[in-house]
N, CA, C and O atoms as a GROMACS GRO file, in nm:
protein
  400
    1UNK      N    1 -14.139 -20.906   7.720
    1UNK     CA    2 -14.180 -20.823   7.607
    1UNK      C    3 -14.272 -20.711   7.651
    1UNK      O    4 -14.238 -20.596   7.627
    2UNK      N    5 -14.364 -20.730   7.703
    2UNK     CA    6 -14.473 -20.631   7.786
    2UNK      C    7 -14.383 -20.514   7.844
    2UNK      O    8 -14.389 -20.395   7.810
    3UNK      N    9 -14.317 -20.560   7.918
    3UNK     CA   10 -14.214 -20.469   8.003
    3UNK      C   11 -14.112 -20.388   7.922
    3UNK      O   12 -14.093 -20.266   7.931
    4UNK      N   13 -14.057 -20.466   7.851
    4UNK     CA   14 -13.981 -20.358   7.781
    4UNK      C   15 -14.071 -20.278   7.683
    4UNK      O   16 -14.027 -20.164   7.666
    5UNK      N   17 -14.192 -20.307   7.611
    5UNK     CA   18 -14.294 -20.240   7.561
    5UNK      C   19 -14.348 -20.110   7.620
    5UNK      O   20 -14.368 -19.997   7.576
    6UNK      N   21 -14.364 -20.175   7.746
    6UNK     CA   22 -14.376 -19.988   7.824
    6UNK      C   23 -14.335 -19.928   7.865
    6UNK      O   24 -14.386 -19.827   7.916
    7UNK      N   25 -14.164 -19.975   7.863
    7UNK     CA   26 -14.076 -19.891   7.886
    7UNK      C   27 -14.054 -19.781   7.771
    7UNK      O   28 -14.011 -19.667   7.786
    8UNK      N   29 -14.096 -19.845   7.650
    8UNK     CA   30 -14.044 -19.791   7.496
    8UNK      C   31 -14.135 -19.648   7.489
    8UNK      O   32 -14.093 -19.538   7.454
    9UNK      N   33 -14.299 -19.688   7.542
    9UNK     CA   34 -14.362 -19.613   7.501
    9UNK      C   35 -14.364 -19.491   7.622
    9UNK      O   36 -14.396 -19.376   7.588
   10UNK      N   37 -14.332 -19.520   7.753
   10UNK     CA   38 -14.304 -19.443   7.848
   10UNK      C   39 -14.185 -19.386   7.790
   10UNK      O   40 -14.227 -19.304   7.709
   11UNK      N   41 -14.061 -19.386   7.788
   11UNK     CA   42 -13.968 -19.310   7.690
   11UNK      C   43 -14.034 -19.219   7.564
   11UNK      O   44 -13.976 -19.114   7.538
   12UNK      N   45 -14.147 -19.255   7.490
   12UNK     CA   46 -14.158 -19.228   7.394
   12UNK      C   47 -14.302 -19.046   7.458
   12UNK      O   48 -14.344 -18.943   7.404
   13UNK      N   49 -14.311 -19.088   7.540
   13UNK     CA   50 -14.454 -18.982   7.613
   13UNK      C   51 -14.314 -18.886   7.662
   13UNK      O   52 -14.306 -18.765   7.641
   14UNK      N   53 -14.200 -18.972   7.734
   14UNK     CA   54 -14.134 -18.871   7.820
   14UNK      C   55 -14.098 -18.730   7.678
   14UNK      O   56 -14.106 -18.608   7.694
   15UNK      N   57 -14.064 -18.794   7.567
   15UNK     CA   58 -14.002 -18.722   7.434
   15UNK      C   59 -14.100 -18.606   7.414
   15UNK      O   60 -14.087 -18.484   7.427
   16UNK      N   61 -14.178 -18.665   7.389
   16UNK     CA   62 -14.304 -18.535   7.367
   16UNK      C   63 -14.417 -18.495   7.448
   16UNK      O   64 -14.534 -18.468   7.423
   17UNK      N   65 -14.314 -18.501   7.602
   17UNK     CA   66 -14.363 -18.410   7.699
   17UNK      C   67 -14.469 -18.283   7.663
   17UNK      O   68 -14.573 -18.269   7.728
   18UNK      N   69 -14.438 -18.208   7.572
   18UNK     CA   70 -14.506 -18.074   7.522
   18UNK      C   71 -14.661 -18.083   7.469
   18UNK      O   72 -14.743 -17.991   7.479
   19UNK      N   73 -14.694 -18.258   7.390
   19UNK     CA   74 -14.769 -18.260   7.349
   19UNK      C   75 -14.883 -18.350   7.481
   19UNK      O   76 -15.005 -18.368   7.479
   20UNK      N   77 -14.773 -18.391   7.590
   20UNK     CA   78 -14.863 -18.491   7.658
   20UNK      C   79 -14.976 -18.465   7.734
   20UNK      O   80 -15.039 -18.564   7.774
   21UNK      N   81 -15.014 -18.358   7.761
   21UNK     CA   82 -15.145 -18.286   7.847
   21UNK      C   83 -15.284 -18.315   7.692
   21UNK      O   84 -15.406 -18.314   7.711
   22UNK      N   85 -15.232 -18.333   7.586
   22UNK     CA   86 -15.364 -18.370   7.492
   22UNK      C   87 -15.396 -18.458   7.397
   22UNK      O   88 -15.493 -18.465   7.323
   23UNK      N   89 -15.258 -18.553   7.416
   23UNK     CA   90 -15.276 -18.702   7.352
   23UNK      C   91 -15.242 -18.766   7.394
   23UNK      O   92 -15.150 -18.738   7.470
   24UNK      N   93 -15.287 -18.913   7.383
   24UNK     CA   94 -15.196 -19.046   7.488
   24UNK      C   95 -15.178 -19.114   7.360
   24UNK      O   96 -15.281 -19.148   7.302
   25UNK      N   97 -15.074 -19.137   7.311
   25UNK     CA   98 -14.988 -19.211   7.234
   25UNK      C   99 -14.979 -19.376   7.256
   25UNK      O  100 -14.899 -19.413   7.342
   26UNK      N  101 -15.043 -19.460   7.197
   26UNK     CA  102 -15.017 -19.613   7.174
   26UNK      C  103 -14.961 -19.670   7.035
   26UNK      O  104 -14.992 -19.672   6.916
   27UNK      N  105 -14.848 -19.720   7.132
   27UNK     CA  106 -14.783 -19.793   7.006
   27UNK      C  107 -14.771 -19.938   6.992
   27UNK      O  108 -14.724 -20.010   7.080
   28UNK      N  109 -14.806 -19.969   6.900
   28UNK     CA  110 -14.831 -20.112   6.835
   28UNK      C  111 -14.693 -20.128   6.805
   28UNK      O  112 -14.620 -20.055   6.738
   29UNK      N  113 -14.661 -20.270   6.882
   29UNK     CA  114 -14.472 -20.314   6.891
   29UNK      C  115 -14.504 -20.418   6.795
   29UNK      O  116 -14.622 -20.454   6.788
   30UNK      N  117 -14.397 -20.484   6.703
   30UNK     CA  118 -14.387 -20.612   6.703
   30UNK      C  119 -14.259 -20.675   6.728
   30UNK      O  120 -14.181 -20.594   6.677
   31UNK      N  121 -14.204 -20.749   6.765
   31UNK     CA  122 -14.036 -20.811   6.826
   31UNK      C  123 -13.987 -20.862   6.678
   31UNK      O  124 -14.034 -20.914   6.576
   32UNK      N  125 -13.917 -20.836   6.707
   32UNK     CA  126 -13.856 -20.936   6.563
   32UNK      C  127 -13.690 -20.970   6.573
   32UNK      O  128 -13.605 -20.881   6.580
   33UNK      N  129 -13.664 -21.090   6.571
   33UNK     CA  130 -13.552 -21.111   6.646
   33UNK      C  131 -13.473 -21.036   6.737
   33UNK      O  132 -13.372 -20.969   6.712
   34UNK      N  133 -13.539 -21.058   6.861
   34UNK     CA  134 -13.464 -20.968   6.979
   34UNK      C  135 -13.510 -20.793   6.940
   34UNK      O  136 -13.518 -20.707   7.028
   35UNK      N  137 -13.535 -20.767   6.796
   35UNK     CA  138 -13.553 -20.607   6.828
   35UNK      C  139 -13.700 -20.577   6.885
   35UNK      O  140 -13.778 -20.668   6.914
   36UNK      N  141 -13.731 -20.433   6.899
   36UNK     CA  142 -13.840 -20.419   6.919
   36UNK      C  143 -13.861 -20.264   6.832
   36UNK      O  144 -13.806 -20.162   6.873
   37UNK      N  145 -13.931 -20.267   6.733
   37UNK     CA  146 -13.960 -20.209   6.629
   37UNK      C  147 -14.089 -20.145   6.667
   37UNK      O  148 -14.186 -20.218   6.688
   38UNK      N  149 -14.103 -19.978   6.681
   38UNK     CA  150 -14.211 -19.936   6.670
   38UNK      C  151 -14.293 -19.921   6.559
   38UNK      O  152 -14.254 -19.829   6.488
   39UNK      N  153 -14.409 -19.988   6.512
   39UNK     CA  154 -14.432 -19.993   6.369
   39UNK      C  155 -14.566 -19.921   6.344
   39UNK      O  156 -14.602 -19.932   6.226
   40UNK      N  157 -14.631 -19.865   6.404
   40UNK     CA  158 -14.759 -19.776   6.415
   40UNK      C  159 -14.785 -19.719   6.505
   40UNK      O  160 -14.771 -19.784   6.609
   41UNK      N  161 -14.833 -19.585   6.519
   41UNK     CA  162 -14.914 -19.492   6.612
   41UNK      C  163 -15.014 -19.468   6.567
   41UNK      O  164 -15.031 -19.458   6.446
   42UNK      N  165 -15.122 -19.449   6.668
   42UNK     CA  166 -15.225 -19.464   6.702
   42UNK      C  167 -15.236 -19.338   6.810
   42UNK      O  168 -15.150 -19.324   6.897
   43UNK      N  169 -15.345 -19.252   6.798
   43UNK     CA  170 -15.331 -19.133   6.877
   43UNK      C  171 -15.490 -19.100   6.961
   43UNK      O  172 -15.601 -19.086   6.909
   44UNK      N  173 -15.471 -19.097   7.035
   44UNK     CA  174 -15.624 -19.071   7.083
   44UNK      C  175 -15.625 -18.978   7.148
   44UNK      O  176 -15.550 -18.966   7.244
   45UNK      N  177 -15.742 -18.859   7.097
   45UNK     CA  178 -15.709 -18.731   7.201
   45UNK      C  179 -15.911 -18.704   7.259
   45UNK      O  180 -16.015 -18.769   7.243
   46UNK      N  181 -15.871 -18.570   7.329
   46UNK     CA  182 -16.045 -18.536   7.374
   46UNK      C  183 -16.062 -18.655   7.373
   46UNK      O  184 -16.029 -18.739   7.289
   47UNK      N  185 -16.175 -18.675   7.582
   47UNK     CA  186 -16.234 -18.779   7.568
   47UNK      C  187 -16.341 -18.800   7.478
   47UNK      O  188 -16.383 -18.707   7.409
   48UNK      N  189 -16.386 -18.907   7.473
   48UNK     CA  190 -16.476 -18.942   7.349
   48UNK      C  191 -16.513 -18.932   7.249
   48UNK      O  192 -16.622 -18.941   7.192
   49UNK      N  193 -16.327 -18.892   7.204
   49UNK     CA  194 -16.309 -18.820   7.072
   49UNK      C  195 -16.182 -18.944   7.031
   49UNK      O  196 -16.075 -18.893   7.067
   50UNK      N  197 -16.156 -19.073   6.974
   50UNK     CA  198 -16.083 -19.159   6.955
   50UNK      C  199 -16.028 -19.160   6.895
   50UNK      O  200 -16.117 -19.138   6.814
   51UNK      N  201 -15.872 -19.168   6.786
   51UNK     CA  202 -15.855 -19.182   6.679
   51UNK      C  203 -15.787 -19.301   6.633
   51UNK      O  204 -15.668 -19.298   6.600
   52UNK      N  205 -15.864 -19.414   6.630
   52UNK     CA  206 -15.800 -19.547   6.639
   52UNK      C  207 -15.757 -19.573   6.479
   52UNK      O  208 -15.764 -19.486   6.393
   53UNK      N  209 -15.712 -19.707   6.458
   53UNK     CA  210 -15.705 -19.699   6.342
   53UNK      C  211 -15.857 -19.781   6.273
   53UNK      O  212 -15.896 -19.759   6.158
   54UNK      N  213 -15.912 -19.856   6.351
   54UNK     CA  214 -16.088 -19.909   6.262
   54UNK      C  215 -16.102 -19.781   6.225
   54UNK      O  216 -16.079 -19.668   6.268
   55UNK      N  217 -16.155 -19.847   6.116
   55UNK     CA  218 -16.270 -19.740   6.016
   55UNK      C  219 -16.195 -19.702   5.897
   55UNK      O  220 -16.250 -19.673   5.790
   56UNK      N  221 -16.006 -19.702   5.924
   56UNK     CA  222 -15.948 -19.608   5.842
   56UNK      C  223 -15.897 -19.719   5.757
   56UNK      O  224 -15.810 -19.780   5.818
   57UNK      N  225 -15.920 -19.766   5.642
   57UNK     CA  226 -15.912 -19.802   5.525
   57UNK      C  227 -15.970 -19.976   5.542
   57UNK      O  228 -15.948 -20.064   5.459
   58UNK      N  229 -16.051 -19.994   5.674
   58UNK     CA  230 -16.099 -20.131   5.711
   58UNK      C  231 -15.988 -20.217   5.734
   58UNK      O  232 -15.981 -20.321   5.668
   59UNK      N  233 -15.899 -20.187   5.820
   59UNK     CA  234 -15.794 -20.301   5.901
   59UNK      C  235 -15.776 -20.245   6.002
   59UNK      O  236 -15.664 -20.285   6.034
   60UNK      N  237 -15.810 -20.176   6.080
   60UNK     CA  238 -15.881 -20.214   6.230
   60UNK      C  239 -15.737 -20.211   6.273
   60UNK      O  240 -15.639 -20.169   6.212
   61UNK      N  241 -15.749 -20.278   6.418
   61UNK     CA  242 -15.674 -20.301   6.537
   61UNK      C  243 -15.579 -20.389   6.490
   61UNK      O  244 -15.628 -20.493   6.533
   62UNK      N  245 -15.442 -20.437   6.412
   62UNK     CA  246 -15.405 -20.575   6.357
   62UNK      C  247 -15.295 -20.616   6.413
   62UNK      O  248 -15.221 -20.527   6.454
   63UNK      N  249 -15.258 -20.740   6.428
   63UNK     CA  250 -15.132 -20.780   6.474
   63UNK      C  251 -15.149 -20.822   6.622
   63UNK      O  252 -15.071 -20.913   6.651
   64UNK      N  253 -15.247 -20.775   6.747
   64UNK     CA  254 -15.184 -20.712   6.887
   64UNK      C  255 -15.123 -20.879   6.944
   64UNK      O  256 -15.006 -20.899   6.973
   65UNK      N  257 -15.210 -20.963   6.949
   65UNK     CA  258 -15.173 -21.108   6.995
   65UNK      C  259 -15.164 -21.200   6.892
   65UNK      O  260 -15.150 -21.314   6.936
   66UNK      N  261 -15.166 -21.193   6.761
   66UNK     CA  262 -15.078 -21.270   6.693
   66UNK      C  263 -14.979 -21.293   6.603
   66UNK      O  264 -14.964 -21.191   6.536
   67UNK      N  265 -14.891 -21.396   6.564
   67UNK     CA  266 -14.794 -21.412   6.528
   67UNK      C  267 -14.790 -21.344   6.359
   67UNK      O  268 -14.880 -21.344   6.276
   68UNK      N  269 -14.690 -21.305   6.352
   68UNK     CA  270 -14.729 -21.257   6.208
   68UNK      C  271 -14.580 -21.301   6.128
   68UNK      O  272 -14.471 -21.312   6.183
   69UNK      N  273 -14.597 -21.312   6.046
   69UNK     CA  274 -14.520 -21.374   5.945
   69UNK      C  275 -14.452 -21.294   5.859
   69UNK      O  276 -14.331 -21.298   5.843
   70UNK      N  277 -14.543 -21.208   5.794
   70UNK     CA  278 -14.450 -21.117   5.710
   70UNK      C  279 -14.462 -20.975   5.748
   70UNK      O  280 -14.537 -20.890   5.698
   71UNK      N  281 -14.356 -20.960   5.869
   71UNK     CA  282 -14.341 -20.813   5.948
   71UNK      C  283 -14.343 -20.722   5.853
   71UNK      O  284 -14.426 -20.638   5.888
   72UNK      N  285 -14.271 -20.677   5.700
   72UNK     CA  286 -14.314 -20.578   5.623
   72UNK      C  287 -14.481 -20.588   5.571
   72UNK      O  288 -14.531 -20.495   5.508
   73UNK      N  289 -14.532 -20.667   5.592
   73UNK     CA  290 -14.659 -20.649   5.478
   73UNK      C  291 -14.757 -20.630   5.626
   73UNK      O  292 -14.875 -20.599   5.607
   74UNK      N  293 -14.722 -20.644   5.742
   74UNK     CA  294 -14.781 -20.630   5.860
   74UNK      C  295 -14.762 -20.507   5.905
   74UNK      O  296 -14.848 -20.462   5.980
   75UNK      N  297 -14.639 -20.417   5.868
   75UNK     CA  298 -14.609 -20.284   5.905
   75UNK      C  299 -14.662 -20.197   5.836
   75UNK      O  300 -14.707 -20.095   5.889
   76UNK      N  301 -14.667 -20.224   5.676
   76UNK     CA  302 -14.737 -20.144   5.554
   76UNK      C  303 -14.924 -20.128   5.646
   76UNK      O  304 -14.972 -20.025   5.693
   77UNK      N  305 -14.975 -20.239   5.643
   77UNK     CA  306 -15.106 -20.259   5.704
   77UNK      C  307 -15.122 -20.148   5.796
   77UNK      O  308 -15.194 -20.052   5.769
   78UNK      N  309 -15.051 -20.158   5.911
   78UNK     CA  310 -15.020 -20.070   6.041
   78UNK      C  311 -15.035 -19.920   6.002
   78UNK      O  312 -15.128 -19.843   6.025
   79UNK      N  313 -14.888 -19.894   5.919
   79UNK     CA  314 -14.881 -19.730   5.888
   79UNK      C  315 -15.008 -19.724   5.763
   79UNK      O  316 -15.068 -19.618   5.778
   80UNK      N  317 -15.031 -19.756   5.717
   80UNK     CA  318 -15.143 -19.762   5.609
   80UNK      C  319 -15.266 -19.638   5.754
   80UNK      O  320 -15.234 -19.527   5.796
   81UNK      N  321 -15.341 -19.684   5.774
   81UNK     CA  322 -15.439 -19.673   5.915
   81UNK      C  323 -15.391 -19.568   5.969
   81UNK      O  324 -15.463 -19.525   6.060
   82UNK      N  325 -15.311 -19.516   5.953
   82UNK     CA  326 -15.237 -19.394   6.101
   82UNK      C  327 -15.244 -19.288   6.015
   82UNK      O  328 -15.210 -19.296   5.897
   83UNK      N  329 -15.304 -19.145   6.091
   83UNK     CA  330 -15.313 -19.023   6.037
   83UNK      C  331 -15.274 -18.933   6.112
   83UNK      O  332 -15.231 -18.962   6.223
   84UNK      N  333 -15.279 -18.816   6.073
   84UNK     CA  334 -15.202 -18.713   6.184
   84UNK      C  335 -15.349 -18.586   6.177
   84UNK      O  336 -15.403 -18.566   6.068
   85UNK      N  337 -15.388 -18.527   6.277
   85UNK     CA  338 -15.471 -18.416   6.250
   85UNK      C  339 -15.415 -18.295   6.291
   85UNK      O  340 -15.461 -18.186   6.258
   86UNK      N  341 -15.318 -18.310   6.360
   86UNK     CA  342 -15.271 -18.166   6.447
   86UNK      C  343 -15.111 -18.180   6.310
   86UNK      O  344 -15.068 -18.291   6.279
   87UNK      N  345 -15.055 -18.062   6.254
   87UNK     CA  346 -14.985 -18.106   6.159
   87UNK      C  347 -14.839 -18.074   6.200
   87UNK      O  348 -14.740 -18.085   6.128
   88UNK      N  349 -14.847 -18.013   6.392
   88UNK     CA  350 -14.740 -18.005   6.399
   88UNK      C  351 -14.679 -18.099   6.489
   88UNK      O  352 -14.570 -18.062   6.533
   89UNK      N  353 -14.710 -18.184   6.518
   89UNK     CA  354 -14.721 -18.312   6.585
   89UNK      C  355 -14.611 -18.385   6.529
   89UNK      O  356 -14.633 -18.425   6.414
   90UNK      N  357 -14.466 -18.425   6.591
   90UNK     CA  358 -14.388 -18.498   6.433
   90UNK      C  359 -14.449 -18.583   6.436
   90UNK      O  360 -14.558 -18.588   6.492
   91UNK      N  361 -14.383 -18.694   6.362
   91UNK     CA  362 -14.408 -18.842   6.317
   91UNK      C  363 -14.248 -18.899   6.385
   91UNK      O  364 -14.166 -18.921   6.296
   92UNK      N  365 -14.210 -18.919   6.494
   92UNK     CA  366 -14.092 -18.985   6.516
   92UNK      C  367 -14.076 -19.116   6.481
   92UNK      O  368 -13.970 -19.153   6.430
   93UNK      N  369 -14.173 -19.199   6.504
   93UNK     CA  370 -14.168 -19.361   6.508
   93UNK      C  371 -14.240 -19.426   6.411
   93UNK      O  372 -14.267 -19.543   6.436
   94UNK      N  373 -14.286 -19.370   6.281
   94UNK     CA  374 -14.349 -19.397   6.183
   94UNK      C  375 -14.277 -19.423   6.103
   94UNK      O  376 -14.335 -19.480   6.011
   95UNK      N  377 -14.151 -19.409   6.082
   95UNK     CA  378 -14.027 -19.456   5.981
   95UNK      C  379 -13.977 -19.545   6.021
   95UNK      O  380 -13.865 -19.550   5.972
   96UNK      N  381 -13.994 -19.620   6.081
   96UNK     CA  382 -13.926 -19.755   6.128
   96UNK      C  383 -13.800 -19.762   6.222
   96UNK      O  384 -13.720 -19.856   6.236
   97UNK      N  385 -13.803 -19.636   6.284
   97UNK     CA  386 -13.688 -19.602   6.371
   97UNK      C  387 -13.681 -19.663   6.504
   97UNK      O  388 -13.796 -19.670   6.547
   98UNK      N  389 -13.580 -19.721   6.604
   98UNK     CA  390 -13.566 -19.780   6.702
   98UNK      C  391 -13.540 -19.695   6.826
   98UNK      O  392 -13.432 -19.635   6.831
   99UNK      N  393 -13.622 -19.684   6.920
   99UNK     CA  394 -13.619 -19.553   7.042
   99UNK      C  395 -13.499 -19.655   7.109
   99UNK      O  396 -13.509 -19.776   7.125
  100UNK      N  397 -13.364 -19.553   7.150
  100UNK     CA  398 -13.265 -19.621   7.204
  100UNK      C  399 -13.265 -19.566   7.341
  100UNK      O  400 -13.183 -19.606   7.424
   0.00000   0.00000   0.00000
């Protein structure tokens, strides 16, 4: 799982090459039978300038090591937290789309 995880998100940096000199892109996976579903971004740019998801509506970091049960009400949580500041930035993996 790890492995194919950073393969997804290494694919996913190679995509938006243009933007990669000023954000590093983490994406929060969860598996769900055999798939692997990108279900939140998380963007962090300028050092010591973070843009995690704590703080943004109080659900934090969620899901990373445990099991979760109801993958929609765990994904709502996820994209709930995620914002965009630069507005030309797409949103590729925020719709529930599968990087092939």
């Amino acid at each position: 799982m790890q492995c194919v995880t950073a393969n997804l998100i290494g694919i996913w940096l190679q995509r938006m090459e243009h933007v990669r000199q000023y954000l590093l892109g983490v994406a929060l996976m969860i598996g769900e039978e055999g798939r692997h579903d990108i279900v939140a971004l998380c963007v962090l740019w300028r050092p010591g300038h973070a843009g995690d998801c704590e703080g943004r509506g109080g659900h934090g970091a969620v899901g990373l090591r445990e099991e979760v049960a109801d993958v929609a009400a765990q994904r709502e949580r996820m994209t709930d937290c995620v914002w965009w500041e630069v507005p030309t930035i797409p949103r590729p993996v925020l719709e529930g789309r599968v990087l092939k």
